[in-house]
PDB file of N, CA, C and O in Angstrom:
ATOM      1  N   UNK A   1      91.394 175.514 113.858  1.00  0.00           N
ATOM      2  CA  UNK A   1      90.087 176.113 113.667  1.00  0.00           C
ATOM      3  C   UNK A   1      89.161 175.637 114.780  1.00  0.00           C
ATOM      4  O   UNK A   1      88.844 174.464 114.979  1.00  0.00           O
ATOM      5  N   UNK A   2      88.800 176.618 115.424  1.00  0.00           N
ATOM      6  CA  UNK A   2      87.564 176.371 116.651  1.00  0.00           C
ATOM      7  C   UNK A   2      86.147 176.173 115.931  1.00  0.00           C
ATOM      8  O   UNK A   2      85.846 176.722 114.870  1.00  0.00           O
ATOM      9  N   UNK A   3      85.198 175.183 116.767  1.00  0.00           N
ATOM     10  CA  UNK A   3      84.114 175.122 116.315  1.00  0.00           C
ATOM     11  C   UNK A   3      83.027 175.548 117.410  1.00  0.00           C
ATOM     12  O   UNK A   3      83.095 175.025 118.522  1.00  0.00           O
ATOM     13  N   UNK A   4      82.184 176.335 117.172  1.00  0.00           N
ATOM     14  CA  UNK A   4      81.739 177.131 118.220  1.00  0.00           C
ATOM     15  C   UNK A   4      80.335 175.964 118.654  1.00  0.00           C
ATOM     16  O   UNK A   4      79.425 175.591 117.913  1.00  0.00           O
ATOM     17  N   UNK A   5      80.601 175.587 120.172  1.00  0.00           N
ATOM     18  CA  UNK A   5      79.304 174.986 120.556  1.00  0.00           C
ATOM     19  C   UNK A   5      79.721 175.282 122.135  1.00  0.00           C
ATOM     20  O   UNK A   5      80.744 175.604 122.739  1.00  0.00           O
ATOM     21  N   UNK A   6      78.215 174.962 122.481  1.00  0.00           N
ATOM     22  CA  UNK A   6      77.717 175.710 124.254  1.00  0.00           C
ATOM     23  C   UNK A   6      76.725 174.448 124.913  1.00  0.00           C
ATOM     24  O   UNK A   6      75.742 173.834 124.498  1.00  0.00           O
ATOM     25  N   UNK A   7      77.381 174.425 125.914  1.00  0.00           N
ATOM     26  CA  UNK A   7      76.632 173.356 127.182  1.00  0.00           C
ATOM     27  C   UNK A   7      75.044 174.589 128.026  1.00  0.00           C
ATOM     28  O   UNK A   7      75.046 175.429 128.925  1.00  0.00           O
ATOM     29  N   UNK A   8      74.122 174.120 127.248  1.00  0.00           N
ATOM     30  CA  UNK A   8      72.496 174.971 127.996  1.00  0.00           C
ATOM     31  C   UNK A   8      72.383 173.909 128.903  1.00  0.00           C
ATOM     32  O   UNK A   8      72.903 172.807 129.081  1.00  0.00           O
ATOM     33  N   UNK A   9      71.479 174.654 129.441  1.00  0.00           N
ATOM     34  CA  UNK A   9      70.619 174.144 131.010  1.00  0.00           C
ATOM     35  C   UNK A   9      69.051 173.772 130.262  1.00  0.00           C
ATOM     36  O   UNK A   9      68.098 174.447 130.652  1.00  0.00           O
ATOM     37  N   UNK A  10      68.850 172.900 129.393  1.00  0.00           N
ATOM     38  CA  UNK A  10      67.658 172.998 128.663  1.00  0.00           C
ATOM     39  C   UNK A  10      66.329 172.460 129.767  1.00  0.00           C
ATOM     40  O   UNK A  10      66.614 171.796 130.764  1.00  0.00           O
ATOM     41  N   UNK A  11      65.186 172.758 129.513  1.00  0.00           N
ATOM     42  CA  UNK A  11      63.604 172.907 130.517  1.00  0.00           C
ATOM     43  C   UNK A  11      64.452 173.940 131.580  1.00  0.00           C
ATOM     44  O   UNK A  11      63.725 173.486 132.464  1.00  0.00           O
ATOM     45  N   UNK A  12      65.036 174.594 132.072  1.00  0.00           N
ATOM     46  CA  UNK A  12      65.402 174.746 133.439  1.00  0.00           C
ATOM     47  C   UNK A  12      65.123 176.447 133.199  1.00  0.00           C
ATOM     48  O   UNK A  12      65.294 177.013 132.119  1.00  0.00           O
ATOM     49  N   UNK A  13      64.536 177.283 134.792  1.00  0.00           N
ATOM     50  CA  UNK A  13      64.323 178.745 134.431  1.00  0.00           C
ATOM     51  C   UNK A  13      65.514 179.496 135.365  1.00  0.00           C
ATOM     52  O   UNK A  13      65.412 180.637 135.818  1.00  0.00           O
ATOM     53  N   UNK A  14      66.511 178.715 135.523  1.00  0.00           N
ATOM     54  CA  UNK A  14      67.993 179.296 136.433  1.00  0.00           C
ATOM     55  C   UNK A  14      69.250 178.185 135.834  1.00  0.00           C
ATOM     56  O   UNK A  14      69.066 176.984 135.637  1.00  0.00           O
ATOM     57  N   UNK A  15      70.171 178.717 135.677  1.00  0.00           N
ATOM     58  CA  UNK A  15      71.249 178.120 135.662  1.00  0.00           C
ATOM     59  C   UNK A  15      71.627 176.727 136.395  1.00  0.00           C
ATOM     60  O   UNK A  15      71.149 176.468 137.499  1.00  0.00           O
ATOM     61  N   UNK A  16      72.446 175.905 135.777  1.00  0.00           N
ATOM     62  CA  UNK A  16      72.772 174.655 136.670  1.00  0.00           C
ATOM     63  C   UNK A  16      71.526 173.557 137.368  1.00  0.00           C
ATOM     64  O   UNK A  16      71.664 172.802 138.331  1.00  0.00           O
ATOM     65  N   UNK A  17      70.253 173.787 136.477  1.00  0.00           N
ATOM     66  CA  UNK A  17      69.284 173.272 136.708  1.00  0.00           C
ATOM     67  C   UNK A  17      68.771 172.380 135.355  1.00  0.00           C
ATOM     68  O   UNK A  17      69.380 172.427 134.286  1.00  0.00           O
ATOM     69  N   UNK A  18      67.651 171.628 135.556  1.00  0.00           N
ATOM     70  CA  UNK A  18      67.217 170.884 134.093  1.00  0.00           C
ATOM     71  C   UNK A  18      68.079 170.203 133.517  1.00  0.00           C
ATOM     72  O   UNK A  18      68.956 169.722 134.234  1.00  0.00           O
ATOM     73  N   UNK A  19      68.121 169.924 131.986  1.00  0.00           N
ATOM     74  CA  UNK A  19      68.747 169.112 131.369  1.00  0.00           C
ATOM     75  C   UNK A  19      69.888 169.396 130.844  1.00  0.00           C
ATOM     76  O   UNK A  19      69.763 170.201 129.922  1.00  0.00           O
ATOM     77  N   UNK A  20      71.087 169.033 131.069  1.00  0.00           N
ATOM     78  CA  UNK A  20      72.360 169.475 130.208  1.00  0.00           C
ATOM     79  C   UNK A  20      72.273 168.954 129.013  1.00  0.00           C
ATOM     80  O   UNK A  20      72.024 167.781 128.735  1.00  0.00           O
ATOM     81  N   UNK A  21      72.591 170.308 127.921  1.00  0.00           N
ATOM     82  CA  UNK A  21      72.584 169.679 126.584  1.00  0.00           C
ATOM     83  C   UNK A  21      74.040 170.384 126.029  1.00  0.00           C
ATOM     84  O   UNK A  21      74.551 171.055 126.925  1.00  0.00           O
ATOM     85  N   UNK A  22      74.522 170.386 125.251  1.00  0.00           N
ATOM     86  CA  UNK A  22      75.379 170.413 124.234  1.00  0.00           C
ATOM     87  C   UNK A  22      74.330 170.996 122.503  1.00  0.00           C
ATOM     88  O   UNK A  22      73.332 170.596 121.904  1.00  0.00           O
ATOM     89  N   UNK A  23      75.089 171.824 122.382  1.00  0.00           N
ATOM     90  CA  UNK A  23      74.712 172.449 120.701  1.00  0.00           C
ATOM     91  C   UNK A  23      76.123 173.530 120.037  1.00  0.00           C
ATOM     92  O   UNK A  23      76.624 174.608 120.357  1.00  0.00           O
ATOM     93  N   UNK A  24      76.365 172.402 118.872  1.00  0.00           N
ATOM     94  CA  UNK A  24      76.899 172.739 117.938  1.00  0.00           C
ATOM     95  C   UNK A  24      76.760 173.506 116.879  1.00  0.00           C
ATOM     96  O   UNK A  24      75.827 173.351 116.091  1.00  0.00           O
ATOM     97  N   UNK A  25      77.675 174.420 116.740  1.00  0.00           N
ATOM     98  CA  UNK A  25      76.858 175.421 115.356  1.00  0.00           C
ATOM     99  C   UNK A  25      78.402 174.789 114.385  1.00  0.00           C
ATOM    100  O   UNK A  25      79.565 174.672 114.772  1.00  0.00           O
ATOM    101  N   UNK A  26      77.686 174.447 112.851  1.00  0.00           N
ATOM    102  CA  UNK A  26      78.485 173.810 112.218  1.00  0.00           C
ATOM    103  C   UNK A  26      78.190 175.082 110.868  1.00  0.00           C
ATOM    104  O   UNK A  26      77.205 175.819 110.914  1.00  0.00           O
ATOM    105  N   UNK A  27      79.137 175.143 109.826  1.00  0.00           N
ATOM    106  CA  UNK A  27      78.966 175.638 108.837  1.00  0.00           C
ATOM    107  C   UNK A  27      78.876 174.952 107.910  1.00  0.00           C
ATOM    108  O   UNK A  27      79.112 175.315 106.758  1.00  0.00           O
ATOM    109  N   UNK A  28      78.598 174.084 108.177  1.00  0.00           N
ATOM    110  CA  UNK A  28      78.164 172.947 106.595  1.00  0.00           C
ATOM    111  C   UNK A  28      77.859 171.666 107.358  1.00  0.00           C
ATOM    112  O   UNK A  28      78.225 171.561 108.528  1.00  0.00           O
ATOM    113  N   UNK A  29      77.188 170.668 106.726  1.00  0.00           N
ATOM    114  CA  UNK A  29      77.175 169.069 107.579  1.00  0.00           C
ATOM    115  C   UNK A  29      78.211 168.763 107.638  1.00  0.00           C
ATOM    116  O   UNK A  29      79.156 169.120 106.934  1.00  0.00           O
ATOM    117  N   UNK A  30      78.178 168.002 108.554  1.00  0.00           N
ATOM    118  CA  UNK A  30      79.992 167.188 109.118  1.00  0.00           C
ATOM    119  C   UNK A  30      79.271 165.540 108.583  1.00  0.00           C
ATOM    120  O   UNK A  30      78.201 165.149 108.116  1.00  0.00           O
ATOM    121  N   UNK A  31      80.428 165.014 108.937  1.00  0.00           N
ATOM    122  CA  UNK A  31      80.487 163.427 109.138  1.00  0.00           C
ATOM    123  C   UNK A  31      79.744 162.793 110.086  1.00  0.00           C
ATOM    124  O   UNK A  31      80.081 163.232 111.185  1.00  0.00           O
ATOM    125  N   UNK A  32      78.884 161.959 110.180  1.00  0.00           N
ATOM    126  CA  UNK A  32      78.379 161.370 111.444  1.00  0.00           C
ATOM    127  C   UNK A  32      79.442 160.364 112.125  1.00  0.00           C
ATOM    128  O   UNK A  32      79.303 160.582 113.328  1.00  0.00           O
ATOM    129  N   UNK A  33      80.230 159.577 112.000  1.00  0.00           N
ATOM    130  CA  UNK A  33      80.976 159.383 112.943  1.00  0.00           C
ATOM    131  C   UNK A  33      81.681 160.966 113.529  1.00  0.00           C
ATOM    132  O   UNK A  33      81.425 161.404 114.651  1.00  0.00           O
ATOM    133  N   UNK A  34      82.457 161.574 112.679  1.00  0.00           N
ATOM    134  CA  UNK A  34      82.657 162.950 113.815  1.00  0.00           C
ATOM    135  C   UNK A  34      82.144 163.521 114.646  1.00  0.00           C
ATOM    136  O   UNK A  34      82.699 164.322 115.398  1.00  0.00           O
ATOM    137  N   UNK A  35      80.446 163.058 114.661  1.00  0.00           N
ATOM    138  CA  UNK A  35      79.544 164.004 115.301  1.00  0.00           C
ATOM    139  C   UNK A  35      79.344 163.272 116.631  1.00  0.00           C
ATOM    140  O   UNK A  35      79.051 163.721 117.739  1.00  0.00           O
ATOM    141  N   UNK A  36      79.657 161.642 116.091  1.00  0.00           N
ATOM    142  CA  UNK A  36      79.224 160.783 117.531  1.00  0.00           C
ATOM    143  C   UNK A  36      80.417 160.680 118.118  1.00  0.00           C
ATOM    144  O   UNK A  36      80.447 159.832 119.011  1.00  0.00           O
ATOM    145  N   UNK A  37      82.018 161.611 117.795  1.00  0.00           N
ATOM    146  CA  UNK A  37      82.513 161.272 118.593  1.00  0.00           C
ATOM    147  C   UNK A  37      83.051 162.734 119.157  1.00  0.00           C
ATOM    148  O   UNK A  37      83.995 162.946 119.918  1.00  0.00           O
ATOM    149  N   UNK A  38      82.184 163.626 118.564  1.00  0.00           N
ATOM    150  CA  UNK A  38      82.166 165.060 119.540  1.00  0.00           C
ATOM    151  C   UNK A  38      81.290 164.689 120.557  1.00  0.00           C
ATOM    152  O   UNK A  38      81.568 164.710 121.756  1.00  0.00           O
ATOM    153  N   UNK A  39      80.134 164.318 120.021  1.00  0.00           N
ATOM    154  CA  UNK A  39      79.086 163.600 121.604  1.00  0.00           C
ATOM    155  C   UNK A  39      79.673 162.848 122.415  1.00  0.00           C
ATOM    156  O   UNK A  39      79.231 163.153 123.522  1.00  0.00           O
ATOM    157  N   UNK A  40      80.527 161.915 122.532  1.00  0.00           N
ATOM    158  CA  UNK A  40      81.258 161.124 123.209  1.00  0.00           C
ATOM    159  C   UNK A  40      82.212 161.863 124.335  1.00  0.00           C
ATOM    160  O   UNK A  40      82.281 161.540 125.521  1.00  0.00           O
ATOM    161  N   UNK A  41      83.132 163.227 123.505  1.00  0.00           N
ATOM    162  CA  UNK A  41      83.530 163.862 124.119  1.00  0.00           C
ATOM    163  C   UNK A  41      83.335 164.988 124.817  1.00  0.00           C
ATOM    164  O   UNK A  41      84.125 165.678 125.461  1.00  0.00           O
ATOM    165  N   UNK A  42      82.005 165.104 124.578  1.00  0.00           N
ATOM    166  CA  UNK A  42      80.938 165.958 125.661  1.00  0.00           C
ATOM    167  C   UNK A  42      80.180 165.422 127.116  1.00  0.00           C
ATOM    168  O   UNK A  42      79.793 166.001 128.132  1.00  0.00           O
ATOM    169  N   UNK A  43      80.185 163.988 126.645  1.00  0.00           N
ATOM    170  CA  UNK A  43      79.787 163.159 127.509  1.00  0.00           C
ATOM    171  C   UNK A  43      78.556 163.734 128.335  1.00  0.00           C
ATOM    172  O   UNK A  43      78.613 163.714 129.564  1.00  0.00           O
ATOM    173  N   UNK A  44      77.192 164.360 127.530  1.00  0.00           N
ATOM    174  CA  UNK A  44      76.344 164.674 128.380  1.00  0.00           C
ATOM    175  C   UNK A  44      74.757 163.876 127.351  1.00  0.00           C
ATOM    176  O   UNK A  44      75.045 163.472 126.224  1.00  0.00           O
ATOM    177  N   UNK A  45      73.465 163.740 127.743  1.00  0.00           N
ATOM    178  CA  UNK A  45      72.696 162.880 127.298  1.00  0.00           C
ATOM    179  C   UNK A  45      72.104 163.405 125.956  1.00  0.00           C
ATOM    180  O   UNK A  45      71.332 162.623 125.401  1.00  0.00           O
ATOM    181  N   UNK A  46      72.370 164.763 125.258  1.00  0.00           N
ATOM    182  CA  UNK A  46      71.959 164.953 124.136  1.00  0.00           C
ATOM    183  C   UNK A  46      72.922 165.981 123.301  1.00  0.00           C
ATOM    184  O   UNK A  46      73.327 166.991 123.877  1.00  0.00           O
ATOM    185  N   UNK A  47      73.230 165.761 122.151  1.00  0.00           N
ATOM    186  CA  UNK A  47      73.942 166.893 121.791  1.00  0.00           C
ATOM    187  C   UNK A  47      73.366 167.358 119.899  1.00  0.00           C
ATOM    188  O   UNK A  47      73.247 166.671 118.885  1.00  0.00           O
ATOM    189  N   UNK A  48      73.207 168.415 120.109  1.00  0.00           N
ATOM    190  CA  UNK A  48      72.816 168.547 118.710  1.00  0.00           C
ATOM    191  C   UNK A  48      73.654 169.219 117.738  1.00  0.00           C
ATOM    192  O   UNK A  48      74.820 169.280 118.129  1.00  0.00           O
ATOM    193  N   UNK A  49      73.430 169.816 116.449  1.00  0.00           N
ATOM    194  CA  UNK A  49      74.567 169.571 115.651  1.00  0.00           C
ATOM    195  C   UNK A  49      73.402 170.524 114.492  1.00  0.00           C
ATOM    196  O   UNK A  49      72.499 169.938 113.894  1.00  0.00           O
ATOM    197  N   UNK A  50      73.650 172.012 114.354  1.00  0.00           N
ATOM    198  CA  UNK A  50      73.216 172.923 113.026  1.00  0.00           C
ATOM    199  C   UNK A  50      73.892 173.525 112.731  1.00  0.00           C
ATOM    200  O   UNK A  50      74.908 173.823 113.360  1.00  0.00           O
ATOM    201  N   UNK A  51      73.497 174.002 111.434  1.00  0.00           N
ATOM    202  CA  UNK A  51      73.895 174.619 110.695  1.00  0.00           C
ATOM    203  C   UNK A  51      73.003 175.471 109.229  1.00  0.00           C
ATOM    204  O   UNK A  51      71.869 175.110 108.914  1.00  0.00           O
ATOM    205  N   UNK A  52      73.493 176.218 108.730  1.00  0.00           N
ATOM    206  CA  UNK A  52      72.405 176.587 108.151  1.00  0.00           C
ATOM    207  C   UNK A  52      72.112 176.349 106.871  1.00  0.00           C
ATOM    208  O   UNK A  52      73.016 176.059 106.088  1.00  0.00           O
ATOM    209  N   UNK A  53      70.568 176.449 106.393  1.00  0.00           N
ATOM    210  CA  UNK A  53      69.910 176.201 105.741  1.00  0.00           C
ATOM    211  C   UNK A  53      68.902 177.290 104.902  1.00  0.00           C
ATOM    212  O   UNK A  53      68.363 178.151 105.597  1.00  0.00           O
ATOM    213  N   UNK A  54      68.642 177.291 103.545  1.00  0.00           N
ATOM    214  CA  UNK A  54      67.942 178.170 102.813  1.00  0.00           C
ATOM    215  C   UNK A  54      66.875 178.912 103.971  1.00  0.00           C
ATOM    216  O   UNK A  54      66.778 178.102 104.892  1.00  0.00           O
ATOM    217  N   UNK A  55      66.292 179.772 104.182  1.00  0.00           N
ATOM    218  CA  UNK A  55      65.500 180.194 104.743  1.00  0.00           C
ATOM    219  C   UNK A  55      65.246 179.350 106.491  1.00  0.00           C
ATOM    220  O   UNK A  55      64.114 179.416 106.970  1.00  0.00           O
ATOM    221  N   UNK A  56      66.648 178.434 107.495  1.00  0.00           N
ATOM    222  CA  UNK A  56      66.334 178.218 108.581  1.00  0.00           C
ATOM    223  C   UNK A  56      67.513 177.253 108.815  1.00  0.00           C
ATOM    224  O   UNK A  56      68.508 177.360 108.099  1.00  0.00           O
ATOM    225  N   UNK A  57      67.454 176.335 109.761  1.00  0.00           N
ATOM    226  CA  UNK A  57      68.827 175.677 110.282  1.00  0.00           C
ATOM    227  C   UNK A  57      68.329 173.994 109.838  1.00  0.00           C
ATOM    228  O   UNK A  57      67.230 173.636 109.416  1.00  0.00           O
ATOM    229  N   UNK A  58      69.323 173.318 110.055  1.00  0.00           N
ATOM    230  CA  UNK A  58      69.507 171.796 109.630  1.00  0.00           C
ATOM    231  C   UNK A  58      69.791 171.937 111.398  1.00  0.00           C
ATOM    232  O   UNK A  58      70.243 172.662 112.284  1.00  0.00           O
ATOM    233  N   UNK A  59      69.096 170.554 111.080  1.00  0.00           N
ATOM    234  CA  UNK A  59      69.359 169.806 112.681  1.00  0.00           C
ATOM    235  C   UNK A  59      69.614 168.103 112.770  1.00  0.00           C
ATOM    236  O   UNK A  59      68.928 167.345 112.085  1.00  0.00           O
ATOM    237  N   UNK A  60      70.440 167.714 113.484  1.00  0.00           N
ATOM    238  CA  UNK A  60      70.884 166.243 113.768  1.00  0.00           C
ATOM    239  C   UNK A  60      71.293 166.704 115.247  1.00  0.00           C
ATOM    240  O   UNK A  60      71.932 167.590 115.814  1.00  0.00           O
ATOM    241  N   UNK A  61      70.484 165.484 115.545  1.00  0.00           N
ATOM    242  CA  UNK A  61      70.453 165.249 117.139  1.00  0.00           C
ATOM    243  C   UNK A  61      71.054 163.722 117.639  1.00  0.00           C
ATOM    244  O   UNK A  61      70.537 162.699 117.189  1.00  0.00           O
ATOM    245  N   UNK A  62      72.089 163.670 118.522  1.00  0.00           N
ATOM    246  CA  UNK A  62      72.816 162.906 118.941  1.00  0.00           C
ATOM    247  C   UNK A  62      72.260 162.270 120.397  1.00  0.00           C
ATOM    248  O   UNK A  62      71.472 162.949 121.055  1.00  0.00           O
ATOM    249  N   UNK A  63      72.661 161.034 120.852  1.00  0.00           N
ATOM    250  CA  UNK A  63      72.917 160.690 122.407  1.00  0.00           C
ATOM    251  C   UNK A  63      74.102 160.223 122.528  1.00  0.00           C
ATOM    252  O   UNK A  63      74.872 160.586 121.639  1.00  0.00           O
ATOM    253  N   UNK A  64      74.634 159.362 123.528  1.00  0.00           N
ATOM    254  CA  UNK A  64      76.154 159.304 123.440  1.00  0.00           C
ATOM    255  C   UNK A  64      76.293 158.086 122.630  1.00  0.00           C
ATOM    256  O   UNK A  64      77.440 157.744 122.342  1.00  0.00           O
ATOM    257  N   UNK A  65      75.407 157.451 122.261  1.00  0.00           N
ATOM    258  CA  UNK A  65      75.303 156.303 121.551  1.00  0.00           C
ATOM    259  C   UNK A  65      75.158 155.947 120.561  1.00  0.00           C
ATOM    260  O   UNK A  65      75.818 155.064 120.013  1.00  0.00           O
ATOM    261  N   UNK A  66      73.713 156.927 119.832  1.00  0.00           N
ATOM    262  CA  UNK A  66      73.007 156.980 118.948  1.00  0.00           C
ATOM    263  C   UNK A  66      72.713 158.409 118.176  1.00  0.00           C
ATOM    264  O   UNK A  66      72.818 159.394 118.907  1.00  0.00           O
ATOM    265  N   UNK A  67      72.339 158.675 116.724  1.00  0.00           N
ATOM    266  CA  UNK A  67      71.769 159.701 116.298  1.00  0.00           C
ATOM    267  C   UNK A  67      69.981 159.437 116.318  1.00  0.00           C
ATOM    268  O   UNK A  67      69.306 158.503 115.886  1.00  0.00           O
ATOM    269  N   UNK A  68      69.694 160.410 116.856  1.00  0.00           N
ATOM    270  CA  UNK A  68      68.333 160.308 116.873  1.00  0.00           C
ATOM    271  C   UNK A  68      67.621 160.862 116.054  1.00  0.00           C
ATOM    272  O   UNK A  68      67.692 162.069 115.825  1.00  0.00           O
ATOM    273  N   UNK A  69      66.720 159.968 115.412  1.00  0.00           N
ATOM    274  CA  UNK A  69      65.915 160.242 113.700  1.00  0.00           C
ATOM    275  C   UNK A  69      65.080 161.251 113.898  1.00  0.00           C
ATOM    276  O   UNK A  69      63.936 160.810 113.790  1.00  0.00           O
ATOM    277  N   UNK A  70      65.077 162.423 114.141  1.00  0.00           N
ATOM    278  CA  UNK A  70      63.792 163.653 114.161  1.00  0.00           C
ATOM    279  C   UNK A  70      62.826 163.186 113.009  1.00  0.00           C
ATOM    280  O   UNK A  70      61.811 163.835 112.754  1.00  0.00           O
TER     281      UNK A  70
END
């Protein structure tokens, strides 16, 4: 089973510019060790992690280190 996520060019108004991020589209919450070690294997400075929610999306935001508390 594939899990669908995409490397953006986030602040940037052209390709291959700004910040590389990583975003995960999940269909339910995962595990947080799983999540820090999809970030690990993305190896880029932020990766986030939704899925959906009554009326909008759930969000957990990663670094390669840490989950970061929104």
């Amino acid at each position: 089973m594939g899990i669908p996520l995409y490397q953006i060019d986030a602040f940037a108004s052209r390709p291959f510019a700004g910040n590389p991020a990583c975003v995960v589209f999940l269909e339910a919450p995962a595990e947080a060790d799983w999540m820090q070690t999809v970030v690990a294997e993305m190896n880029l400075s932020e990766t986030a992690f939704l899925w959906p929610a009554k009326g909008g999306w759930n969000l957990r935001w990663f670094t390669p280190t840490v989950e970061v508390k929104l």
